[in-house]
C-alpha positions as CSV (number, residue, x, y, z in Angstrom):
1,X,-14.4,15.7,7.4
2,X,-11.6,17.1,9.1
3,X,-7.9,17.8,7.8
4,X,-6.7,14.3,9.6
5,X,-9.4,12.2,8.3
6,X,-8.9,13.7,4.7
7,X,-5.4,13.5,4.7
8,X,-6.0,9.7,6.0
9,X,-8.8,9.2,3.3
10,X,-6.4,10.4,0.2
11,X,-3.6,8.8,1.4
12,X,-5.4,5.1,1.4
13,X,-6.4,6.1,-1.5
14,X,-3.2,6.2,-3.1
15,X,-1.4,3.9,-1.2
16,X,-4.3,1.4,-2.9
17,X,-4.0,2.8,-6.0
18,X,0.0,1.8,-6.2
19,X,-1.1,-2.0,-5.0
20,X,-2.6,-2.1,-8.0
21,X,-0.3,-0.3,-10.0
22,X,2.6,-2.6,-9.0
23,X,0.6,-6.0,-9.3
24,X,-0.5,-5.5,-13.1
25,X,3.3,-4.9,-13.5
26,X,4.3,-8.2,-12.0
27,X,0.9,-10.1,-14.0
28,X,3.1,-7.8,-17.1
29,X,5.9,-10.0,-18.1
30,X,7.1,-7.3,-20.0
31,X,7.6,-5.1,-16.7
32,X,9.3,-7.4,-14.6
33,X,13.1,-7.7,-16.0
34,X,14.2,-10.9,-13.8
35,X,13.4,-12.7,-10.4
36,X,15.2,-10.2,-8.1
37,X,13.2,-7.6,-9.9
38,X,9.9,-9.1,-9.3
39,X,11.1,-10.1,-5.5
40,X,11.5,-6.5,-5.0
41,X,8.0,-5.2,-6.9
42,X,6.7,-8.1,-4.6
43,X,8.4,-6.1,-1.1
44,X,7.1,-3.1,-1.8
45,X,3.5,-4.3,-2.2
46,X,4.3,-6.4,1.0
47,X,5.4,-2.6,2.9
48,X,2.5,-1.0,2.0
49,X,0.0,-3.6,2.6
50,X,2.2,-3.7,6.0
51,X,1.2,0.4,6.1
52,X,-2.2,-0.6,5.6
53,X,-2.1,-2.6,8.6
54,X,-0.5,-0.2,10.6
55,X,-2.8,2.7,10.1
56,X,-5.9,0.4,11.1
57,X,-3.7,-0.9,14.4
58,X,-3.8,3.2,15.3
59,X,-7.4,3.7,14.6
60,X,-7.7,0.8,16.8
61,X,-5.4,2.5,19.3
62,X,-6.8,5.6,19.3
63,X,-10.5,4.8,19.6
64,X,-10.2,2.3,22.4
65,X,-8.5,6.1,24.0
């Protein structure tokens, strides 16, 4: 693997890795304080599942190239 592909690799990795993070906090009613609260755990899953989609639209991009 090259440096691009790692860095690629470990970064899915974590952006996955805080999905999950924040969804057991919202399934936790004792981590979620009240509704705007959860609306805003909810946005940030909702940005970097967005992310996710954006980084396979570039490998798309790229490899059509």
């Amino acid at each position: 693997m090259n440096f691009n592909n790692l860095f690629e690799f470990e970064l899915l990795k974590l952006v996955e890795a805080r999905i999950a993070t924040l969804s057991e906090n919202i399934t936790n009613a004792h981590a979620v304080v009240d509704y705007s609260d959860y609306k805003y755990q909810v946005g940030r899953i909702a940005g970097l599942r967005e992310f996710e989609d954006l980084r396979e639209e570039v490998n798309k991009i790229i490899s059509e190239r």
